[in-house]
VEXVO-235961 format. One record per residue (C-alpha): residue in three letters; x, y, z. Coordinates in nm, 3 decimals. Layout:
<recs>
+------+---------+---------+---------+
! code !       X !       Y !       Z !
+------+---------+---------+---------+
!  ALA !       X !       Y !       Z !
...
+------+---------+---------+---------+
</recs>
This chain:
<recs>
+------+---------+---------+---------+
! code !       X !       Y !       Z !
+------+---------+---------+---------+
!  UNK !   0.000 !   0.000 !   0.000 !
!  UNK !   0.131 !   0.354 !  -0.066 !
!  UNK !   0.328 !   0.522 !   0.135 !
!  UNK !   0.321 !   0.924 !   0.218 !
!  UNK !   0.639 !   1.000 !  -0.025 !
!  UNK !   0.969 !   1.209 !   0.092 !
!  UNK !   0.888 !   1.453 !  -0.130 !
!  UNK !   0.567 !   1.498 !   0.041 !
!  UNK !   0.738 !   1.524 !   0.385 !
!  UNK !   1.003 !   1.822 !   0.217 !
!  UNK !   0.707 !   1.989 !   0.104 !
!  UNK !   0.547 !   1.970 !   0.480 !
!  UNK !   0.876 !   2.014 !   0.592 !
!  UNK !   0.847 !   2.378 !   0.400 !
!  UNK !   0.529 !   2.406 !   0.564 !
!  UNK !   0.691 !   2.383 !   0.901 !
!  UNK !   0.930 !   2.677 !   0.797 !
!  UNK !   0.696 !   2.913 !   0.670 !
!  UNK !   0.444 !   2.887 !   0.953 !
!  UNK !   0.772 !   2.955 !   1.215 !
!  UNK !   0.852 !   3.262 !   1.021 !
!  UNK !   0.520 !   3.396 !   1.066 !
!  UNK !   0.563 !   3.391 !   1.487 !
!  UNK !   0.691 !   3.643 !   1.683 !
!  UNK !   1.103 !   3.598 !   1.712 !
!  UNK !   1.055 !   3.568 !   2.092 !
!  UNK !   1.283 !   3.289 !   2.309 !
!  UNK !   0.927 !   3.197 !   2.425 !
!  UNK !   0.764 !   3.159 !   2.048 !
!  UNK !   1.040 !   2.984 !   1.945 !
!  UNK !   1.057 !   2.736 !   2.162 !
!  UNK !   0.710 !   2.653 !   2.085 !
!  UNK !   0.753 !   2.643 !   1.772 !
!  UNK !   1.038 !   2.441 !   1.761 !
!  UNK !   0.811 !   2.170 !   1.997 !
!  UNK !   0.523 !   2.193 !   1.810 !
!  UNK !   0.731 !   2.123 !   1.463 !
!  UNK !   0.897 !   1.800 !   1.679 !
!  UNK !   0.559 !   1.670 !   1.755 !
!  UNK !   0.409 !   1.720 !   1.348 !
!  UNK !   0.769 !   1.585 !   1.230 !
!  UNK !   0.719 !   1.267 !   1.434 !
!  UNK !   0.339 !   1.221 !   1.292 !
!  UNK !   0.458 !   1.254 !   0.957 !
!  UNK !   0.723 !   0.983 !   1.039 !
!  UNK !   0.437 !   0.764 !   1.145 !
!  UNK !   0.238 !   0.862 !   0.843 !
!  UNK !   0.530 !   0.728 !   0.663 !
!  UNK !   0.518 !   0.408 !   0.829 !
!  UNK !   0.135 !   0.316 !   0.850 !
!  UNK !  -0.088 !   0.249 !   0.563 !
!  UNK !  -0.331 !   0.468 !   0.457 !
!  UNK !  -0.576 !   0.507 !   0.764 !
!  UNK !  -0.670 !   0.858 !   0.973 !
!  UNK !  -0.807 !   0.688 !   1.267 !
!  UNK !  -0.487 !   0.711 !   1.523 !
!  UNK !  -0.470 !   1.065 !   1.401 !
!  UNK !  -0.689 !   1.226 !   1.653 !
!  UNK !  -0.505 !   0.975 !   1.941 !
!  UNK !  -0.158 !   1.122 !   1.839 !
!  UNK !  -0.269 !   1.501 !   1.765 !
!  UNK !  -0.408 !   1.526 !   2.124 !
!  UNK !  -0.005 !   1.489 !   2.188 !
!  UNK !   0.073 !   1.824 !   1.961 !
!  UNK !  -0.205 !   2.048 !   2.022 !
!  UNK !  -0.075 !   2.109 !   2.411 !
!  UNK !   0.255 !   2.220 !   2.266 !
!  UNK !   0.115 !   2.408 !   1.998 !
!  UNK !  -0.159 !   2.547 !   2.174 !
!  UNK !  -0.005 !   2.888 !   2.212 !
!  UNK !   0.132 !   2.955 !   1.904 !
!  UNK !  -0.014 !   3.127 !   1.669 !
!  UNK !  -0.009 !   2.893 !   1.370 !
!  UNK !  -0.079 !   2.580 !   1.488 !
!  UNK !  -0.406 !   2.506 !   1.370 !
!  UNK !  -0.305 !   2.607 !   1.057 !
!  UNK !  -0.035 !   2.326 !   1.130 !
!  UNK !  -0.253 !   2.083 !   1.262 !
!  UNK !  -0.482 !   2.145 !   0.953 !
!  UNK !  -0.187 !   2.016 !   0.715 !
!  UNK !  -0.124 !   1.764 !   0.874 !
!  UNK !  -0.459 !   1.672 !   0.865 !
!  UNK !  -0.390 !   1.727 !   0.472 !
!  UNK !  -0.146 !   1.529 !   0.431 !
!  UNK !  -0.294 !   1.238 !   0.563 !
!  UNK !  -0.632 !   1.280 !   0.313 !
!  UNK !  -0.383 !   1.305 !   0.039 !
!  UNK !  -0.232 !   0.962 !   0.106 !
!  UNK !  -0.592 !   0.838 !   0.130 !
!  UNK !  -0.622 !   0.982 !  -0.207 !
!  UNK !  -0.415 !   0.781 !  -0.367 !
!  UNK !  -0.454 !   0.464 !  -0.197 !
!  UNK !  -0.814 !   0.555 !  -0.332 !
!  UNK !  -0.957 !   0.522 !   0.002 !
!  UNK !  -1.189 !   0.766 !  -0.057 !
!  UNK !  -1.393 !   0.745 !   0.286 !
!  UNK !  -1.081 !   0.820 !   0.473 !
!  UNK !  -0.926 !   1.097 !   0.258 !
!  UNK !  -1.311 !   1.274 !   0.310 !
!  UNK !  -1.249 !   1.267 !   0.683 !
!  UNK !  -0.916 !   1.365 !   0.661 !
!  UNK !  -1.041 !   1.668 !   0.449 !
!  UNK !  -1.318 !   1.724 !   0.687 !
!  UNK !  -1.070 !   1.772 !   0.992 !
!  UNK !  -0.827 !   1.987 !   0.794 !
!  UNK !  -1.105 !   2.211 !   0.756 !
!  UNK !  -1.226 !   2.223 !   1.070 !
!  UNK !  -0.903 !   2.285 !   1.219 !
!  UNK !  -0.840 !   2.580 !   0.967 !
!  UNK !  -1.126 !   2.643 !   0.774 !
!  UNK !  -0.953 !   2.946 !   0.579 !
!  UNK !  -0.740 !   2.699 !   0.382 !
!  UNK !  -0.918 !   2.609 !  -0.005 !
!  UNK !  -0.724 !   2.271 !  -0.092 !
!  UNK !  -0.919 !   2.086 !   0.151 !
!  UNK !  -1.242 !   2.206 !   0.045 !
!  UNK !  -1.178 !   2.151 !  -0.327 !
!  UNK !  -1.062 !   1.749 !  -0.268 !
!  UNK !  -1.391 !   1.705 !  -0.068 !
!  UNK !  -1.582 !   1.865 !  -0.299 !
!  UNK !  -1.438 !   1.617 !  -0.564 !
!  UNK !  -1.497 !   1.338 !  -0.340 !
!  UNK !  -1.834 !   1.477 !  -0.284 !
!  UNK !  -1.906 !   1.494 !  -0.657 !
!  UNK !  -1.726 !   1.201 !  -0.855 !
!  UNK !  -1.758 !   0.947 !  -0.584 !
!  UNK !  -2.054 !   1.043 !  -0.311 !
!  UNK !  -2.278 !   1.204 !  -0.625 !
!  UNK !  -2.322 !   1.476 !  -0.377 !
!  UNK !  -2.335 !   1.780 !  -0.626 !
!  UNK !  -2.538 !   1.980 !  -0.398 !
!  UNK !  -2.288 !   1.975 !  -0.106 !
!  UNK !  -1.984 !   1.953 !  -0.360 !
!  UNK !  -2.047 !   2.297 !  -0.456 !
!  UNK !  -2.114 !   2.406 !  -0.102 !
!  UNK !  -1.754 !   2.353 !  -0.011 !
!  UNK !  -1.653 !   2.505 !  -0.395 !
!  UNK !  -1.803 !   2.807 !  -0.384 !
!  UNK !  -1.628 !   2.839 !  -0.015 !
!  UNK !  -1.282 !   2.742 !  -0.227 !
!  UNK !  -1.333 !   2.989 !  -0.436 !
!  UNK !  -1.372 !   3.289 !  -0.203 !
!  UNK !  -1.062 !   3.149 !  -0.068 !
!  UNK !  -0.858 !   3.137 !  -0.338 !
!  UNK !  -1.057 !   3.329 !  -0.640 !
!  UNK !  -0.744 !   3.278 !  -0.869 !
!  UNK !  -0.720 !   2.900 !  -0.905 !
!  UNK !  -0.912 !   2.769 !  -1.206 !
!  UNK !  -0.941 !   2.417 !  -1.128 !
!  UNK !  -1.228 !   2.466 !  -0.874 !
!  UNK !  -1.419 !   2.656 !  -1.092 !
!  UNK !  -1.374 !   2.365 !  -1.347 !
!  UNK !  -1.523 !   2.143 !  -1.070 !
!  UNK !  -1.800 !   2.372 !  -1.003 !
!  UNK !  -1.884 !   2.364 !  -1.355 !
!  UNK !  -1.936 !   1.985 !  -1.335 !
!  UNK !  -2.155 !   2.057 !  -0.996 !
!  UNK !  -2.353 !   2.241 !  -1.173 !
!  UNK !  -2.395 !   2.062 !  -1.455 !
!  UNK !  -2.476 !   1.722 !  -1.216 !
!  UNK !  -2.767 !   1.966 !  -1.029 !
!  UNK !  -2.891 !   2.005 !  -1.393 !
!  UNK !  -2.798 !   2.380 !  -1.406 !
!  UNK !  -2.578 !   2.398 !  -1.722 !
!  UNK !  -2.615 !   2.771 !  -1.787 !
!  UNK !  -2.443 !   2.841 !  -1.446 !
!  UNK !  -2.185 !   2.623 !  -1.545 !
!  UNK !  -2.107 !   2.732 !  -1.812 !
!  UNK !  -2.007 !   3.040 !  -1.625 !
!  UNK !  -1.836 !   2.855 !  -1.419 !
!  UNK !  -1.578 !   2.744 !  -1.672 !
!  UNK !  -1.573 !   3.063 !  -1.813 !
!  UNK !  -1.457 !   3.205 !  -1.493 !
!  UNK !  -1.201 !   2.951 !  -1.499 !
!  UNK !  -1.073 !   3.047 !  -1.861 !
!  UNK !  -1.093 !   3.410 !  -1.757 !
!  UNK !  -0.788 !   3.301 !  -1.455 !
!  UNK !  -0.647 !   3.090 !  -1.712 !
!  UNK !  -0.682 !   2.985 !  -2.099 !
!  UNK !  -0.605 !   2.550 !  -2.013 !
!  UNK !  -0.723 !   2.329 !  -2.232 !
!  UNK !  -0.924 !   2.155 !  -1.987 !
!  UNK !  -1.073 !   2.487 !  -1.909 !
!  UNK !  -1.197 !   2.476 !  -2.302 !
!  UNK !  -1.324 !   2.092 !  -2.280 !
!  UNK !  -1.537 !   2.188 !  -1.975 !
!  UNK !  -1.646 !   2.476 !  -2.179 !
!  UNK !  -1.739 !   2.282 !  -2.424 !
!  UNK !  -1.902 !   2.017 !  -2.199 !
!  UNK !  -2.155 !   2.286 !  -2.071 !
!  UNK !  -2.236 !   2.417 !  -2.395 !
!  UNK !  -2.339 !   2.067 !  -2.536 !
!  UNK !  -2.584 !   2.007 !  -2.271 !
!  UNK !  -2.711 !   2.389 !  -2.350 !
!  UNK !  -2.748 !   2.192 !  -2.745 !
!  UNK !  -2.536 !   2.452 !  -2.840 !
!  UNK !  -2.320 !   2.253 !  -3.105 !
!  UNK !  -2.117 !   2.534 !  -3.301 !
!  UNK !  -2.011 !   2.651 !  -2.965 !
!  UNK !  -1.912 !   2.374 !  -2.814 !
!  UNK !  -1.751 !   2.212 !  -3.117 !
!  UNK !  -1.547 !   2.543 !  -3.103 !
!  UNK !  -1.478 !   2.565 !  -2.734 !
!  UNK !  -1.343 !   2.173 !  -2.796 !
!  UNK !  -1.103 !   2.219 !  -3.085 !
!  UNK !  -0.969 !   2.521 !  -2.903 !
!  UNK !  -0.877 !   2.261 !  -2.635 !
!  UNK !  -0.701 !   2.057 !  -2.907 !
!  UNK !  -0.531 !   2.301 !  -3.013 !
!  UNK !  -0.336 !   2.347 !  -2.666 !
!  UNK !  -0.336 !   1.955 !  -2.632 !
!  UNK !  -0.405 !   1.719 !  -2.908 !
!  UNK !  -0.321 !   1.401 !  -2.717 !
!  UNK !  -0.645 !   1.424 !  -2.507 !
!  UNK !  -0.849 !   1.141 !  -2.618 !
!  UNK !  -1.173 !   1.202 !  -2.450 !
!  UNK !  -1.209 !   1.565 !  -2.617 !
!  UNK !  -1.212 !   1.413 !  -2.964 !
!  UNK !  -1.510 !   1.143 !  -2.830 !
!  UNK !  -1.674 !   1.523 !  -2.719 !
!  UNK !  -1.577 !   1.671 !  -3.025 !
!  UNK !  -1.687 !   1.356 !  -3.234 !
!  UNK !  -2.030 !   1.368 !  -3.018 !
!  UNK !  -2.108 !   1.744 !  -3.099 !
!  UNK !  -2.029 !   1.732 !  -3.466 !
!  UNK !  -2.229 !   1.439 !  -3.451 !
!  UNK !  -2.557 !   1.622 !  -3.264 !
!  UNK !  -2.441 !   1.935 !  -3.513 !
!  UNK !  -2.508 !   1.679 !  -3.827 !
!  UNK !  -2.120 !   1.655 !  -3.923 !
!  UNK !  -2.145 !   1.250 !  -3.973 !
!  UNK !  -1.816 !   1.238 !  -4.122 !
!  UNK !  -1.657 !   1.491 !  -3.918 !
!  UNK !  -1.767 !   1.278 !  -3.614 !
!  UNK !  -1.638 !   0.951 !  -3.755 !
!  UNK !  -1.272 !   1.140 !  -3.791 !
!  UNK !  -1.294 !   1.261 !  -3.406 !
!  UNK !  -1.391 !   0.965 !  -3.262 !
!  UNK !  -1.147 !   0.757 !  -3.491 !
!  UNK !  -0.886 !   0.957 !  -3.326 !
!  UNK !  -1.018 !   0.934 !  -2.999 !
!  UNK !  -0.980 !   0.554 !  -3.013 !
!  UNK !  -0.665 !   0.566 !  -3.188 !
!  UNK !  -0.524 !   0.759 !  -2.849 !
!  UNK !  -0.703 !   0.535 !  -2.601 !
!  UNK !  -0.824 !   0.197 !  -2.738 !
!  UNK !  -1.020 !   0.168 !  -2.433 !
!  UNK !  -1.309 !   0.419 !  -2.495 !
!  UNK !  -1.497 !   0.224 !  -2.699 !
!  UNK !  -1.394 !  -0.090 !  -2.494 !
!  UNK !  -1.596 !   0.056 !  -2.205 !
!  UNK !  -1.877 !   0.140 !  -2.425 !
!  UNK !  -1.833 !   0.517 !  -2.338 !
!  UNK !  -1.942 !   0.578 !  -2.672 !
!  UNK !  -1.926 !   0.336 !  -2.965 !
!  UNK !  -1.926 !   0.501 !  -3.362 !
!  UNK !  -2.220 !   0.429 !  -3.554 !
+------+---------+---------+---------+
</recs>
């Protein structure tokens, strides 16, 4: 089972450094400080050394809040840890325990975004939860109004509550932070289930334009040429769809008249 990698513990590591350069350079503070980050480096050794569970979390963190408990940062601390340990549920794909995880990080900090916008995937792909997905997205976003993903995400929220039109301003707002071709095959997913073909059959080849590799925007594509009455346009886009990922029509995602 995966393990929580070393780069992972350098990045919390970094973490750990930037949150003692916010406290006051007091003997006092730093001595805190300097517990505190003892206590979170010897959790992260243990998350290195158990598999992927968050239930002896809450035994061990009762050790490191005391410490921590005056200093200014900790929950902000605590709250990564908390992080880091949904994270490595993530990708053990143990998706009950990364929501937990999640759901402690942001209690213990609720100012921090990343949390909210793995829950809300959680919440969305797995739980088919769209109305509480975009709950925690739209509280991502007012956290961190620049980052386009989670208006992606909100734009498939949407779309799952049956409310198209607001996504599609949802991944407009996300190509307005940045122009990514993912950002154009969203756009394009909202503005086929509006039935508007041109436009989406535009909004998709200006994704394939930044990346031509992605095999599931040519079965869109081939779909909305299709709905648009461009037969043989829609045979070429979903003949290189499978070409790139033999698989689609193995899973019957969409299978070529």
């Amino acid at each position: 089972m995966p393990r929580l990698s070393w780069l992972a513990l350098l990045g919390f590591a970094a973490t750990l450094v930037l949150l003692s350069a916010g406290l006051a350079p007091t003997l006092e503070s730093r001595r805190l400080q300097t517990a505190c980050a003892r206590q979170a480096r010897d959790i992260i050794y243990r998350l290195l050394q158990e598999p992927a569970q968050t239930e002896w979390l809450d035994e061990t963190l009762t050790q490191i809040a005391p410490a921590c408990a005056e200093v200014t940062a900790s929950q902000a601390l605590l709250s990564n840890v908390y992080f880091q340990a949904g994270n490595q549920a993530w990708q053990a794909q143990q998706w009950a325990a990364a929501a937990a995880a999640y759901r402690t990080s942001i209690a213990r900090d609720p100012g921090q975004a990343m949390p909210r916008r793995r829950l809300a995937e959680i919440l969305l792909y797995r739980d088919q939860q769209p109305a509480a997905a975009l709950a925690q997205l739209q509280q991502a976003q007012v956290l961190a109004p620049h980052e386009s993903y989670t208006y992606m995400v909100m734009a498939h929220a949407y779309a799952a509550l049956n409310d198209p039109e607001h996504g599609l301003q949802a991944a407009e707002q996300a190509l307005a932070v940045a122009k990514t071709p993912y950002g154009y095959m969203v756009q394009g997913q909202m503005l086929a289930a509006l039935a508007r073909w041109p436009e989406a059959i535009a909004s998709l080849r200006a994704s394939l334009a930044l990346d031509d590799q992605a095999a599931v925007t040519y079965l869109l594509l081939g779909n909305a040429l299709q709905a648009n009455g461009e037969t043989d346009a829609a045979r070429e886009a979903w003949a290189e769809a499978q070409r790139r990922d033999p698989s689609i029509q193995d899973a019957g995602v969409h299978s070529p008249p």
